[in-house]
N, C-alpha and C positions, 0 to 999 in steps of 0.2 A: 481792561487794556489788552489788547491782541498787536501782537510783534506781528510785520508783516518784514519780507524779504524781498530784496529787489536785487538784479545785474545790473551793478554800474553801465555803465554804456559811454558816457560823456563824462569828460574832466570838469567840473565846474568848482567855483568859489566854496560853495558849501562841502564835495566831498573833498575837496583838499584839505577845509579843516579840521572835518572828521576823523580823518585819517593821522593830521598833524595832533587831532584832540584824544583818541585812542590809541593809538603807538607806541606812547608813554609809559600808558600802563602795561603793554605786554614784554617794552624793552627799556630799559633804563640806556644801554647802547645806541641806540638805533636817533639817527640824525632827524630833525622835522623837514617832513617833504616838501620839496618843493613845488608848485602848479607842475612843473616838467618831467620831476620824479612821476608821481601821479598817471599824465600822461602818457608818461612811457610804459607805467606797468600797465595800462586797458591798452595802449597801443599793441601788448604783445600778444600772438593769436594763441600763446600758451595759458595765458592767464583770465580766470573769472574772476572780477571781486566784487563780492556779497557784500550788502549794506542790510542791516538788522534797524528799522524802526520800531520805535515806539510811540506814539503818540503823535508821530512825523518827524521825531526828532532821530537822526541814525545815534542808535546805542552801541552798535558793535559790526564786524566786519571780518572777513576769512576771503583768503584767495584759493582761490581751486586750480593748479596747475594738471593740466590735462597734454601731454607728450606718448608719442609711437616709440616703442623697446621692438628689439629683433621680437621680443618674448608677446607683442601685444600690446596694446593700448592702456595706456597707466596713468592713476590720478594723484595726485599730492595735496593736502592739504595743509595749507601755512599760515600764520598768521592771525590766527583765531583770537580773539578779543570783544569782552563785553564793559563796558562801563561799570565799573565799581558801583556807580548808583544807582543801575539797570538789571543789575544780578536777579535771579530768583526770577526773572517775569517769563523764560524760557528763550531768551533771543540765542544763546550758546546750541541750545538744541534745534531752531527754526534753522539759522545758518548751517548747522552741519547737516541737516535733513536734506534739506534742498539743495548742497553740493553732493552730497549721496546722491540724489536725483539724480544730477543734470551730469557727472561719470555714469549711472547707467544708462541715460538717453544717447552719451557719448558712444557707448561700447566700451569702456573700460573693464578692463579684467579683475585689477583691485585699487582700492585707495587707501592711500599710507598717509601716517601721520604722526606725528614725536609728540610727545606732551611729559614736563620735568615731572618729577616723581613728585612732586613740593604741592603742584596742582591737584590735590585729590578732587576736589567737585569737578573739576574737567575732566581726570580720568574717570571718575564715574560717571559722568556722561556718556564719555566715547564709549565705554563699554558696555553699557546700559542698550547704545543704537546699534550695536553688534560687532563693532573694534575688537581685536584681542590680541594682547601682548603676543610679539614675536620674540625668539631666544634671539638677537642679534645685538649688536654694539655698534652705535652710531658714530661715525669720525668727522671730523671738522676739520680741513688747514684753513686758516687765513692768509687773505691773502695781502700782503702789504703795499700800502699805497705810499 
């Protein structure tokens, strides 16, 4: 079995469930998208999002936001999620390879990324592909709807 990696490109039926089907597991918060939601995130020219197969079936998925700083061209990666059933076959390491790629095809200078302390197989991933803890403290408002 070989994970292959794909750029969404088109909203369709299949990757909104994907989405709706892995979501879950990265956030217990997070609402099930809508076709519109979806939509809107490939509509925006900030965002890449990776679809991780296996077998044809998408297992997992990351968004690669790629945005201009006074400082330089900068990548974010968000969203990272593999199917609990898909673990272990490498789809966590193809996804984040190939967004590495396509920030340095971009010209990006660095790509950032948060991972909870709780996720150790992830943080040993990231760090494994050459990630390395920063001394800084990440802040959050929300915003109330």
């Amino acid at each position: 079995m070989s994970v292959e990696v794909e750029v969404v490109r088109e909203t369709t039926d299949e990757v909104v469930g994907a989405v709706a089907r892995l979501l879950p597991q990265l956030s217990s918060n997070a609402s099930p998208p809508t076709h519109e939601d979806v939509d809107r995130l490939l509509r925006s020219e900030a965002n890449t999002l990776l679809v991780a197969r296996l077998d044809g079936l998408a297992v997992g998925m990351l968004t690669l936001i790629t945005y201009p700083l006074p400082s330089g061209l900068r990548c974010r990666i968000e969203d990272v999620v593999v199917d609990d059933a898909a673990r272990g076959h490498g789809a966590g390491a193809a996804l984040t390879s190939e967004a590495l790629r396509l920030a340095e095809a971009a010209g990006a200078r660095t790509v950032d990324l948060t991972s909870r302390p709780s996720r150790e197989a992830a943080n040993r991933l990231y760090e494994r592909l050459g990630f390395q803890g920063r001394d800084s403290k990440v802040y959050r408002f929300t915003v109330q709807s």
